[in-house]
N, C-alpha and C positions, 0 to 999 in steps of 0.2 A: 504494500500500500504506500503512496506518495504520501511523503510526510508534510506537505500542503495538505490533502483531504483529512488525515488523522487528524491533524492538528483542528481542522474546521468541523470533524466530529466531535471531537473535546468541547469543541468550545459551546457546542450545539444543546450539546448534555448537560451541561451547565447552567447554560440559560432556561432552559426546561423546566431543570429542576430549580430553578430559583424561582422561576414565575408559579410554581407550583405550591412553592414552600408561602411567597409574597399573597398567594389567593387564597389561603388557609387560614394566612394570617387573619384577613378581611374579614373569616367567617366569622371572629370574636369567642369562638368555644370551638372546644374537638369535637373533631367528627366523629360522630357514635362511629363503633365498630360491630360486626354481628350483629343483632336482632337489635329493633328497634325499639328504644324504649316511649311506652302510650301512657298517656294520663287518662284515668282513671275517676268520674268527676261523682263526688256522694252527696245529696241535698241534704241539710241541716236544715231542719225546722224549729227553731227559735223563738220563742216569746218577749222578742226584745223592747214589747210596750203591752201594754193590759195589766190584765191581774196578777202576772208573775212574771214584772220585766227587771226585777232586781236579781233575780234565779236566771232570767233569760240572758242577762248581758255578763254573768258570771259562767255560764255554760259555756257560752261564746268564745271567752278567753282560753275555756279548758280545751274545746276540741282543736281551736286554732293551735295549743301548743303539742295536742297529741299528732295533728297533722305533720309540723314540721320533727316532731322525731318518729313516725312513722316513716317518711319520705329519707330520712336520714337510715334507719335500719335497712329500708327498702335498696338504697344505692350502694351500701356495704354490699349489700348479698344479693347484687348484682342480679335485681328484678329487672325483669322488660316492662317494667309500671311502676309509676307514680300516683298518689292519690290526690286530688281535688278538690276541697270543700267549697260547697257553693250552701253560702247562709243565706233565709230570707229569714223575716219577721213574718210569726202566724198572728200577732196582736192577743194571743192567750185565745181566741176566739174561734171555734168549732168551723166557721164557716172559710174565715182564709187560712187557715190550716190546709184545708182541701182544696183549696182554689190555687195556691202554693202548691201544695202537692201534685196538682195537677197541671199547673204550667212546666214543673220540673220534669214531670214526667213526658211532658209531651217534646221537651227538648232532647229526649234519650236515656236520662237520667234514670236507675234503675236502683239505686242502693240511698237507704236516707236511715240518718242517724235524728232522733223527736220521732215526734213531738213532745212536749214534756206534760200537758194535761192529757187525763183519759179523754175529758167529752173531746179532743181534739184528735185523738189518735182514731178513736169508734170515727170518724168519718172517711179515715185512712183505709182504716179495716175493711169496710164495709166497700170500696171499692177494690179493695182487693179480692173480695167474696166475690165479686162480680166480673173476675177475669183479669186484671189488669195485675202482671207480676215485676214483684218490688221485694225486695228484702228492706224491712226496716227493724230496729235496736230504737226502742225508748225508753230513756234512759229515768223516767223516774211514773211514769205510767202506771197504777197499781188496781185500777176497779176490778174486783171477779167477772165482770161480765165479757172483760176480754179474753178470759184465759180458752183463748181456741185454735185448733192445732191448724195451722197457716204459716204463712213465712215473718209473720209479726214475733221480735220478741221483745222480753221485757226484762231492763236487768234490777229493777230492786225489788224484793219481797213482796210479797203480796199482800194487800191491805186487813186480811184475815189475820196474820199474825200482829199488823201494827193495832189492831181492833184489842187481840189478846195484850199484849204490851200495855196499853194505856189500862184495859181493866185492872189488871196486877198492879199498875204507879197505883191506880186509885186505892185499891185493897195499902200498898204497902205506905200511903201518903193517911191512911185510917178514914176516907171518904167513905161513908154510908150510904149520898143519896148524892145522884149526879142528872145533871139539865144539859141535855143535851144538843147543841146549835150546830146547823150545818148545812153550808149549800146544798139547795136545791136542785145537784145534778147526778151524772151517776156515780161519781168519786163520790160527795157528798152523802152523798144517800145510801151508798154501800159501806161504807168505813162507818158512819155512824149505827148501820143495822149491828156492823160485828163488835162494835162496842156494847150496844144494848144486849147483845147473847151474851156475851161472854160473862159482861158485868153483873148478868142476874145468876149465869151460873156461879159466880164466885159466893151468891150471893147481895148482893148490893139490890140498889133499887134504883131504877128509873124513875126520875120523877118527872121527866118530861121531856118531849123530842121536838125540838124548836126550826122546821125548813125556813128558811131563808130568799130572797131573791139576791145574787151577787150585783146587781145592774141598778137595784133600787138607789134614788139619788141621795138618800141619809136610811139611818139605821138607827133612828128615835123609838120605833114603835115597837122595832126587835127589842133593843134595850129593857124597853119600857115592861115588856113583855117575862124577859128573865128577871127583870128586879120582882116582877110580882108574883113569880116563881117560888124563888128567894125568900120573899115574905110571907110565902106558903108554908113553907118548911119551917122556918124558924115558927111562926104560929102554932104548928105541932109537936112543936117537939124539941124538932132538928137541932144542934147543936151547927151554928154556922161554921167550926173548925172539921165538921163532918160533910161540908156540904161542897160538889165540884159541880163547876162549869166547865164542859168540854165543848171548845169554842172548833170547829173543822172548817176551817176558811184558807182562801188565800190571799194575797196585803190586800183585801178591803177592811183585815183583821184591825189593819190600823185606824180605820173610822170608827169599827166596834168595840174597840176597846177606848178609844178617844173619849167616844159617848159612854162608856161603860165607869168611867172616872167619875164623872157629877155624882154618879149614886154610891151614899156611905155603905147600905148592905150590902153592895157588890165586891169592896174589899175588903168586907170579912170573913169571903168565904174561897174556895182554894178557884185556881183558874188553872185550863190545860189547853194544851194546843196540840199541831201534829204536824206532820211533812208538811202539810200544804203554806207552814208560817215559821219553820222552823230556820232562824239565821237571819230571817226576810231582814235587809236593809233598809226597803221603805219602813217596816214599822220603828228602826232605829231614831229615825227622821221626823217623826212625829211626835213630839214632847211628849204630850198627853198621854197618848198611847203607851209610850216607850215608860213614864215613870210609874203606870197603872199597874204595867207589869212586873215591874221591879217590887211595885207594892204589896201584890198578890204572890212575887213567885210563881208567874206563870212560866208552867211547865210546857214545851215542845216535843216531841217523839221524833226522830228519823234516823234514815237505816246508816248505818257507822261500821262500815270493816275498813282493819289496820294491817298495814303486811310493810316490812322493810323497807319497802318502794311509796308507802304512799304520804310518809312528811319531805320526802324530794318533791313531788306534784303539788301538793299540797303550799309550801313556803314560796314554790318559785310563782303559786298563783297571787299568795297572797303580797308577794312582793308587787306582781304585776297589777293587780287590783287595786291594794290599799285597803282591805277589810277583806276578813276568813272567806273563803270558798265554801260552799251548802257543798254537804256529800252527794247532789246528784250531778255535781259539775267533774267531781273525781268517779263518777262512775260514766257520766258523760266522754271524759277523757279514755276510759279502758272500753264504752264502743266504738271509738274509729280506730283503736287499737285492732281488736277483736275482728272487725267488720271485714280490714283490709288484711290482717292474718288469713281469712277466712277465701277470701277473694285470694290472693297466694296459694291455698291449697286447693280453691279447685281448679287454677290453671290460668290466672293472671287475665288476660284482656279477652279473649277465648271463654270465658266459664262462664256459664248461662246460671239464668236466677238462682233457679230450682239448685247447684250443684252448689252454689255459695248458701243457701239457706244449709244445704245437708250438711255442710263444714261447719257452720256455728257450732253444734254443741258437740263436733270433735274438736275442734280447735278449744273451748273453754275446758274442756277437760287436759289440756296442760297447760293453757293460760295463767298467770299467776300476777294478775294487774296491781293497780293501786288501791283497789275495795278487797280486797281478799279472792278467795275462790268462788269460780260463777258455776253453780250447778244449779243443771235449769232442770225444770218436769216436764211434763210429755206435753205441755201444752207451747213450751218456750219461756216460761217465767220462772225467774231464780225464786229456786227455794226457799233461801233464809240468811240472814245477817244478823248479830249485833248491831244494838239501839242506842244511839247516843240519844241524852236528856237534858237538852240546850235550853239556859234559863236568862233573861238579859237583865245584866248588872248595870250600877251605875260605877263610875271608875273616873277620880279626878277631873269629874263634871262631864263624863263621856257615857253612850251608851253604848256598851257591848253583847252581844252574846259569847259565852262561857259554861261547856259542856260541867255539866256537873255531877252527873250520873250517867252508866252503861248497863244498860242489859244485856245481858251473856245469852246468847242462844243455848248452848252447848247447857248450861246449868240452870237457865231460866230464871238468874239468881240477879239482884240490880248491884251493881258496885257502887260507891260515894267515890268519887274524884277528887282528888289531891293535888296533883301536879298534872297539867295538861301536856297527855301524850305527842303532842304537833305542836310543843313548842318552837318556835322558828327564833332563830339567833340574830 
């Protein structure tokens, strides 16, 4: 070969691969090699305004941060997918719940982590009875009337045992006779049914089941209603340190107990509450409310599992927030965990509804998240958890909530709190 042409093949090569290396540059990232990696998009239905947009915008924070260490696991171990959170706002409200649900669904959207009220998920359900296939995880959902074997699941306890939990506080707080208030929906009306069984099995006495409208513009007449309750019992008998109020609301608790302040026999007799008010920040925010309850020691009920992993989620929220995380936002965070584990084992961008529904409760069987272990029933709703018993103090003119009791599943026995296990440094 003339060493004029070599030399001009050298040079040839050169340039090539310079112009090759210079247009790679341009691209601003590497170019995937092998299989492509897809994103993966999950709707999150949210109650970032309504009756539980204090819980809603605390959720928020949780799955956003499971998101990006899910997406972080995912690119370790060199998945062909990435996951996508696309948040709406359901307004707490039955009806754009499904109207949400169904714009997402109509964009292709096929996996969704919420809604967080039952009357909001039964609209989900119910289209999904109807042909229309979705895996959805909500994450604090508890009415029995949804426990149906479908691709719905539910990861906290079921309102039957929160029913039994609150009987036993009442037995173990020496309540004799309890008035019972509580939305008029199917959360409302089923939690309060399994407190009235449970409470008369133990014993106790019903003194009255007070429905409610949540939408009503004041809560005067409700009020008005348990003071003369109240004044019934005492009339008879009753020792007013025997007598509870189990209030099952969600923050409109803070107008009912705001109003529930003016009347003297109302603080002297015990006050309880439940998941649906348990942490709530709106009620911190309302004076009245907030010192009514410091007055009485009202009592909250919600589901509380602890495992190694869960004051790292737990602190890195409360850094991000600025006030404690509600345990359905640490359970919120172990479903997009769960959701996209689940999506990984039946085959990444490839696996159809049905094959990612059948991976959930193999996958929770060696999941090991930030609520403890999720053993779900034939229906998809987790069994059972420990009970935190969240009570709001006041604190160098602050209010906070301040877990002060556990119910133990395992011994069905209550603990006093001492030192708060999620201290954060």
């Amino acid at each position: 070969m003339d060493a004029k042409v070599a030399l001009a093949i050298v040079v040839a090569i050169i340039i090539i691969a310079g112009a090759a290396f210079y247009l790679a540059g341009q691209g601003g990232e590497e170019q995937p090699t092998g299989e492509e990696v897809q994103t993966i998009q999950i709707g999150v239905l949210l109650p970032l305004t309504g009756d539980l947009a204090s819980f809603g915008k605390t959720n928020q924070e949780a799955v956003k941060m499971a998101e990006a260490d899910v997406n972080k696991y995912l690119e370790e171990q060199g998945a062909n997918f990435r996951i996508q959170l696309v948040i709406v706002d359901t307004e707490t409200k039955p009806s754009v719940a499904l109207q949400k649900f169904d714009t997402l669904y109509q964009q292709g959207i096929r996996y969704f982590i919420g809604p967080m009220s039952s009357g909001e998920l039964s609209e989900i359900v119910s289209e999904i009875q109807q042909g229309k296939e979705a895996v959805v995880i909500s994450q604090s959902s508890t009415a029995p009337s949804l426990a149906l074997k479908d691709t719905v699941f539910r990861f906290p306890p079921p309102d039957e045992l929160q029913g039994k939990v609150l009987a036993e506080l009442y037995q173990n707080d020496g309540v004799t006779h309890v008035i019972i208030v509580y939305r008029n929906d199917d959360w409302g009306s089923g939690l309060a049914g399994f407190v009235e069984n449970y409470f008369t099995q133990f014993g106790g006495t019903v003194a009255a089941k007070i429905p409610y409208d949540p939408q009503s513009p004041n809560f005067d007449n409700l009020v008005q209603e348990i003071a003369n309750q109240v004044d019934q019992l005492i009339a008879q008998g009753v020792a007013p340190e025997n007598i509870g109020v189990e209030l099952i609301a969600f923050e409109e608790a803070s107008q009912i107990l705001g109003t529930a302040s003016q009347y003297s026999q109302l603080a002297q007799v015990k006050w309880y509450g439940s998941d649906g008010t348990a942490l709530s920040q709106q009620i911190l925010q309302n004076q009245d409310a907030a010192s009514f309850a410091v007055q009485v020691k009202w009592k909250n009920t919600i589901t509380f599992g602890l495992t190694d992993k869960t004051k790292d989620v737990y602190c890195a929220l409360l850094n991000k927030l600025g006030y404690p995380p509600d345990p359905y936002s640490l359970i919120a965070y172990d479903a997009v965990w769960v959701m996209a584990l689940a999506i990984q084992q039946a085959g990444g961008p490839d696996a159809s509804v049905q094959d990612v529904a059948n991976a959930i409760p193999q996958v929770v069987q060696t999941y090991n998240g930030v609520t403890g272990t999720i053993t779900l029933n034939e229906y998809g709703d987790r069994v059972a958890t420990d009970y935190g018993i969240f009570e709001i103090v006041e604190q160098n003119g602050q209010y906070q909530w301040v877990l002060t009791e556990i119910w133990k599943y395992q011994t069905e026995q209550f603990e006093t709190i001492t030192e708060n296990p999620l201290q954060c440094s």
